[in-house]
NULOSE-285471 format. One record per residue (C-alpha): residue in one letter; residue number from 1; z, y, x. Coordinates in steps of 0.1 Angstrom, whole numbers. Each point is the difference from the previous one (the first is absolute). Example, Ala and Ser with C-alpha at 12.3 -4.5 7.8 and 13.67 -1.06 7.14 Angstrom:
2
> res; n; pz; py; px
> a; 1; 78; -45; 123
> s; 2; -7; 34; 14
This chain:
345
> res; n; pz; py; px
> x; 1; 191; 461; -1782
> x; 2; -28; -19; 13
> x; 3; -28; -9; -25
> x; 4; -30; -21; 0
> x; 5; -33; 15; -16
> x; 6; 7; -23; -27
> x; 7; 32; 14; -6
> x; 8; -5; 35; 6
> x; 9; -29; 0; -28
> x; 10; 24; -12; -24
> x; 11; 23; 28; 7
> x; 12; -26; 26; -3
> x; 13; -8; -18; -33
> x; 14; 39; -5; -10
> x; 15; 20; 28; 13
> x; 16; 2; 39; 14
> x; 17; -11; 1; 34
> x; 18; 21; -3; 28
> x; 19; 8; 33; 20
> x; 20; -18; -15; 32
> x; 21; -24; -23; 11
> x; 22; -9; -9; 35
> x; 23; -36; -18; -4
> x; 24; -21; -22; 30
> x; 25; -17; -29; 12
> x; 26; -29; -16; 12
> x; 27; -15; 3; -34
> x; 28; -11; 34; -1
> x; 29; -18; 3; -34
> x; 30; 29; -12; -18
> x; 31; 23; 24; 16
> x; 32; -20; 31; -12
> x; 33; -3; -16; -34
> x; 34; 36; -5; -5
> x; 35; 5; 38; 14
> x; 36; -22; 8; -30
> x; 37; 14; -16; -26
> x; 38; 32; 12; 10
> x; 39; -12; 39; -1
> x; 40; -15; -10; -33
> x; 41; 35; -16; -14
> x; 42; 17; 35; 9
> x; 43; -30; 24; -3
> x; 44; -31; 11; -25
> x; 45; -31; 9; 13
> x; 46; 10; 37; -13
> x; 47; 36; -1; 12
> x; 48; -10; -2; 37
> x; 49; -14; 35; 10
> x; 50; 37; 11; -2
> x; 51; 17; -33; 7
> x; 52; -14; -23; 25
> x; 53; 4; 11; 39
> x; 54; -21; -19; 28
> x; 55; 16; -3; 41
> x; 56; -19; -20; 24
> x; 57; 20; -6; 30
> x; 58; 33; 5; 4
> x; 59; 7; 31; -18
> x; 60; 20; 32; 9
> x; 61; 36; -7; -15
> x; 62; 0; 31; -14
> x; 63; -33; -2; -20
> x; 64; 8; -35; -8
> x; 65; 37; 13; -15
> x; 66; -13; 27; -22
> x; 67; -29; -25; -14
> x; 68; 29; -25; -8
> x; 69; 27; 24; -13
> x; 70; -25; 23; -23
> x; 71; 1; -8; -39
> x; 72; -31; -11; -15
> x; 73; -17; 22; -22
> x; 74; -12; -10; -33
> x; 75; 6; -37; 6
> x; 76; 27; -23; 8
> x; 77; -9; -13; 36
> x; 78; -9; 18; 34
> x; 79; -18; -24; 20
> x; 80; 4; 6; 39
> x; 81; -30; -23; 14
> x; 82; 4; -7; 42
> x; 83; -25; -15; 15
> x; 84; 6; -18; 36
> x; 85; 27; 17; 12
> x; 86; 11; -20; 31
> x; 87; 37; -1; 9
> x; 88; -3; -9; 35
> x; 89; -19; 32; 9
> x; 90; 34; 20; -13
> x; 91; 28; 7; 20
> x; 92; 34; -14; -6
> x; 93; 12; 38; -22
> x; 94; -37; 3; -16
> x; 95; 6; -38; -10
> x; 96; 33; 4; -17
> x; 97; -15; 36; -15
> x; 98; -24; -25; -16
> x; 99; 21; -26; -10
> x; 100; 27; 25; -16
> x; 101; -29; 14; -19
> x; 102; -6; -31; -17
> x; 103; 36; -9; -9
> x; 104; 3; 28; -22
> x; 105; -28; 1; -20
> x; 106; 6; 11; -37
> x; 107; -10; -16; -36
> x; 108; -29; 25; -1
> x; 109; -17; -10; 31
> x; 110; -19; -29; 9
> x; 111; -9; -12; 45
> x; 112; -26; -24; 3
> x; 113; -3; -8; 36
> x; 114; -33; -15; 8
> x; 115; -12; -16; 32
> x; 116; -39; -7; 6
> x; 117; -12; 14; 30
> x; 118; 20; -21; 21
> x; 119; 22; -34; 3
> x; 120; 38; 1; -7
> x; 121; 19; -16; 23
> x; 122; 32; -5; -17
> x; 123; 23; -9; 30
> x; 124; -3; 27; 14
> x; 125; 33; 24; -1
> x; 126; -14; 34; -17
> x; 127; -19; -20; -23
> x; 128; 24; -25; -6
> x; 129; 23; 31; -9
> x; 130; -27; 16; -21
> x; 131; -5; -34; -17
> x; 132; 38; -7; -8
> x; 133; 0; 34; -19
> x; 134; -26; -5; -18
> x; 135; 13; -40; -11
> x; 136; 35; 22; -10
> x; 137; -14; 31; -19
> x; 138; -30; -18; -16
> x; 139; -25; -28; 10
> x; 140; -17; -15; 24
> x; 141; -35; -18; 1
> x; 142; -23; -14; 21
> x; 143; -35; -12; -9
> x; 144; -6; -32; 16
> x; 145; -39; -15; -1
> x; 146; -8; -19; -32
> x; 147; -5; -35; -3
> x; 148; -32; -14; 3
> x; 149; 3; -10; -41
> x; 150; 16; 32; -9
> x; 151; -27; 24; 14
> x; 152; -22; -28; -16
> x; 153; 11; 11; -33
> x; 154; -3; 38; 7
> x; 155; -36; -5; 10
> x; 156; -3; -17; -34
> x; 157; 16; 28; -18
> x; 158; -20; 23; 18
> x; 159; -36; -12; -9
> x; 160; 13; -7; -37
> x; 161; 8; 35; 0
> x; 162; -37; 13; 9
> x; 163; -19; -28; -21
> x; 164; -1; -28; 22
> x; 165; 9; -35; 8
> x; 166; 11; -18; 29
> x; 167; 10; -32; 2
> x; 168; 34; -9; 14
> x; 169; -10; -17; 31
> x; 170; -25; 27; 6
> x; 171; 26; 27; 0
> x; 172; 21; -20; 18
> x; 173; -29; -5; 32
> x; 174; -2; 39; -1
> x; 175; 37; 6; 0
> x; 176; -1; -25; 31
> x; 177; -26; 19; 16
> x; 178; 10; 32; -8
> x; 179; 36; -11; 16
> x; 180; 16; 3; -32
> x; 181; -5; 41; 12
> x; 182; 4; 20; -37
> x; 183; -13; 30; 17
> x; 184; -34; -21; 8
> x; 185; 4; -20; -27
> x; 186; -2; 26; -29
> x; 187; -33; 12; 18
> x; 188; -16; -32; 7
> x; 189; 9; -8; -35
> x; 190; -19; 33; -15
> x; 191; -31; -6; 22
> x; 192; -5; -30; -14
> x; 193; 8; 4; -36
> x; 194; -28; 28; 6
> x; 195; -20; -28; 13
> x; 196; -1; -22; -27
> x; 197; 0; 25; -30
> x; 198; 20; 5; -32
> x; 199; 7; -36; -16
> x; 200; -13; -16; 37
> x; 201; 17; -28; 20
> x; 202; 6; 4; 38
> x; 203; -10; -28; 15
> x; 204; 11; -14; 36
> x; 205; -37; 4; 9
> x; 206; 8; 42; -6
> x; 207; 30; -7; 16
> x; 208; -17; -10; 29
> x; 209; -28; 26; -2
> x; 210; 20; 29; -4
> x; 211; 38; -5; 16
> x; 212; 18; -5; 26
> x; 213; -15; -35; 14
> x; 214; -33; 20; 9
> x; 215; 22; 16; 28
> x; 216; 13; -34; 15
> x; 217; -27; -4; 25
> x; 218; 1; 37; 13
> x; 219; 36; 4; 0
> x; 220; 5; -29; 20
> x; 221; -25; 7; 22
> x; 222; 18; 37; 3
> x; 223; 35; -19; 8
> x; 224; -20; -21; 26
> x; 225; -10; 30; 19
> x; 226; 30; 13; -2
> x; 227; 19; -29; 13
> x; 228; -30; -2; 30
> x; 229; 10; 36; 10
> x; 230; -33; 14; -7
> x; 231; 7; 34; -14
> x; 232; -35; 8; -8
> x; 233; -10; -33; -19
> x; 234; 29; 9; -19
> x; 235; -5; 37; -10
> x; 236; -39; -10; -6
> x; 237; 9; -26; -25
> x; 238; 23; 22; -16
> x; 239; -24; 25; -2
> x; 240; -25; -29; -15
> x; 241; 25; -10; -28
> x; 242; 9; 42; -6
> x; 243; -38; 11; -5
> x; 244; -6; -33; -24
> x; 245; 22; 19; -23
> x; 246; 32; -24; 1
> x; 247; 36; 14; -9
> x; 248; 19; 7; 32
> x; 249; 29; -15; -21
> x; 250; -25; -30; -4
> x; 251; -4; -3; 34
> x; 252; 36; 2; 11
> x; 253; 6; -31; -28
> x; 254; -26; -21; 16
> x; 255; 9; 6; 37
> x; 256; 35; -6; -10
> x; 257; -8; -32; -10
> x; 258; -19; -5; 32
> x; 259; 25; 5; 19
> x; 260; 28; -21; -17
> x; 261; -26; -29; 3
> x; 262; 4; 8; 36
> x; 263; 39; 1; -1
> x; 264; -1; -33; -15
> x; 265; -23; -17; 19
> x; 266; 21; 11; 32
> x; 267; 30; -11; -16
> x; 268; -18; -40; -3
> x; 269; -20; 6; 31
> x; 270; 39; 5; 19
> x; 271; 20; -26; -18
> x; 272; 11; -29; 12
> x; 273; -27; -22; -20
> x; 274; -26; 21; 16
> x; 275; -15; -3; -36
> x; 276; -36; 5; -11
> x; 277; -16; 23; -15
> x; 278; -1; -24; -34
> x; 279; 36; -8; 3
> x; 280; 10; 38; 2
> x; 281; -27; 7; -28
> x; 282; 22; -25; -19
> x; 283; 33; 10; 7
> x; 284; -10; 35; -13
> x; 285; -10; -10; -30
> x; 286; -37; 14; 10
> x; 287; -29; -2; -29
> x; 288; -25; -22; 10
> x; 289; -25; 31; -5
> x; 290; 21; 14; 29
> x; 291; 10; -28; 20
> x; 292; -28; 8; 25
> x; 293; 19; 36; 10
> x; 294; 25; -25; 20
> x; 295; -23; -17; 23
> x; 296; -14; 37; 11
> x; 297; 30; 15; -2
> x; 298; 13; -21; 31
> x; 299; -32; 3; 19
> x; 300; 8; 41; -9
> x; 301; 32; 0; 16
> x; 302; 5; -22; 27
> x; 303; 16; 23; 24
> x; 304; 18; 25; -21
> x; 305; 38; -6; -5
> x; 306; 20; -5; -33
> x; 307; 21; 31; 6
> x; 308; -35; 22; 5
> x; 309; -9; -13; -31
> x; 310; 35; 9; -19
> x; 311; -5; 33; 15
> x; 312; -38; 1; -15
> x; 313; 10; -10; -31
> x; 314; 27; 30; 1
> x; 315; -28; 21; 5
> x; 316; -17; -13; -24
> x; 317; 24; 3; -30
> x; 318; 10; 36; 11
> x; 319; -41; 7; -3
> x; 320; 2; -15; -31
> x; 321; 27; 22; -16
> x; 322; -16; 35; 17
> x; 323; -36; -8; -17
> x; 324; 20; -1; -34
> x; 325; 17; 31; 7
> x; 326; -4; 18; 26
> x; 327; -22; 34; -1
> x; 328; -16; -10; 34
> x; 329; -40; -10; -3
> x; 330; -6; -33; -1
> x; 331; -23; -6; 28
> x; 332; 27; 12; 23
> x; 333; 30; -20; -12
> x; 334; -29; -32; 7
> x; 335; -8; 13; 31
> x; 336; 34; 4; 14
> x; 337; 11; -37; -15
> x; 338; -26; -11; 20
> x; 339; 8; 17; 30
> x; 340; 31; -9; -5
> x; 341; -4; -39; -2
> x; 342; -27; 1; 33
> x; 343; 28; 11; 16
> x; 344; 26; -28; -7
> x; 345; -28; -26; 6
């Protein structure tokens, strides 16, 4: 079956787990959380020494069968946790090893499957194979970005939690900052509930001191070099924004959004209207606050093509996912993404 987060809380609430889940999607925090509350539906803290096995990768198929097929000991579930095994890698007998696996699994055993250190592409064959398995023998979710109002309410949530207020349209400006981002917007949230103390408000003017918008200037000077080809302005900046203490994952956010500004404004620049910069700002629903980025996002990118900027974006979003969960430093992955984009500019 296929569920919706929605949905597949309910049946954690509701029902016995399923015998297999297959779990990805752009929104990475939320597919870890659902992986753990899944492991806590089948397993206690004191049940896992014995019960809970851990691949990364694809797994040897004979490892993986033994895991599945073992009895739990003093508990009712075996959890089998795989993380980012990638079907395509396999060949054709290691794929069908895999999928036979997991269309036998027993009452006693539980698969999450979870994806985060890379993007699913489900039209591909092995992992549309892998995926129509999964949607047989158990369920299937992806975590899709919030909206704007929904993450609104979790930033809400959050600071009620640690003793603090934020008013709705406050929380709302972050979450559009923060591009609706759970990852960076639990941490943006906790820096400033620190901020503004126990029974405290966050304000927009902390907002504006202490998150994301304090990087709009020097990331969009950062995508600017980038898009001029100069390799050094670029890795200076970088190192600029890395030494001042900001969250690679912070960075990545903001130059993300840099460079979707760009996207756009080549997208109205190219039209047939030949549109302005406050026509495309409109179109996009831009902020005023950020209306601006438009009108230097088209002086930014006047000769770079719209298929080098699908291609940076790609880079982008795959940089994304591998600061979130990939065991590789941080200053590389940023490095390399911005070697990487130089090069298709």
């Amino acid at each position: 079956m296929i569920l919706t987060a929605e949905n597949l809380s309910k049946q954690l609430r509701q029902n016995a787990p399923n015998r297999l889940y297959f779990l990805y999607g752009k929104e990475v925090f939320l597919t870890e959380t659902y992986a753990d509350k899944i492991l806590d539906k089948c397993l206690n803290e004191e049940e896992r020494g014995f019960n809970l096995i851990k691949f990364t990768g694809n797994p040897d198929l004979s490892r993986l069968c033994e895991a599945i097929e073992v009895l739990p000991v003093f508990a009712e579930k075996r959890v089998v946790v795989i993380n980012d095994p990638d079907p395509e890698k396999l060949d054709g007998d290691s794929l069908s090893g895999f999928i036979g696996a997991l269309s036998d699994i027993p009452e006693t055993t539980v698969v999450i499957i979870r994806i985060t250190g890379f993007s699913v592409d489900a039209k591909k064959a092995k992992t549309k194979k892998l995926l129509a398995c999964a949607e047989k023998r158990g369920a299937v979710c992806e975590f899709g970005r919030l909206s704007e109002a929904k993450t609104a309410e979790l930033i809400i949530k959050r600071a009620k939690r640690a003793g603090c207020e934020i008013s709705r349209s406050n929380a709302a400006y972050l979450a559009r900052l923060a591009l609706c981002d759970l990852t960076l917007i639990s941490r943006e949230t906790d820096k400033l509930c620190a901020y503004a103390g126990y029974g405290g408000e966050i304000t927009s003017g902390a907002i504006d001191l202490l998150s994301v918008k304090q990087l709009d200037a020097g990331v969009f000077a950062l995508a600017a070099q980038i898009t001029n080809r100069n390799g050094s302005g670029a890795l200076r900046l970088l190192d600029e924004l890395i030494a001042l203490g900001t969250p690679p994952v912070m960075i990545m956010s903001a130059l993300s959004t840099a460079f979707i500004d760009f996207y756009r404004a080549k997208l109205g620049a190219v039209s047939a209207a030949g549109k302005r910069a406050e026509e495309i700002a409109a179109d996009f629903n831009y902020p005023k606050n950020r209306a601006w980025a438009v009108g230097k996002a088209m002086g930014a990118v006047g000769r770079v093509g719209l298929d080098k900027l699908r291609q940076c974006l790609k880079i982008l979003a795959d940089t994304d996912y591998k600061l979130k969960s990939s065991p590789v430093g941080d200053r590389i992955l940023m490095e390399k993404a911005v070697a990487e984009l130089l090069l298709r500019c």
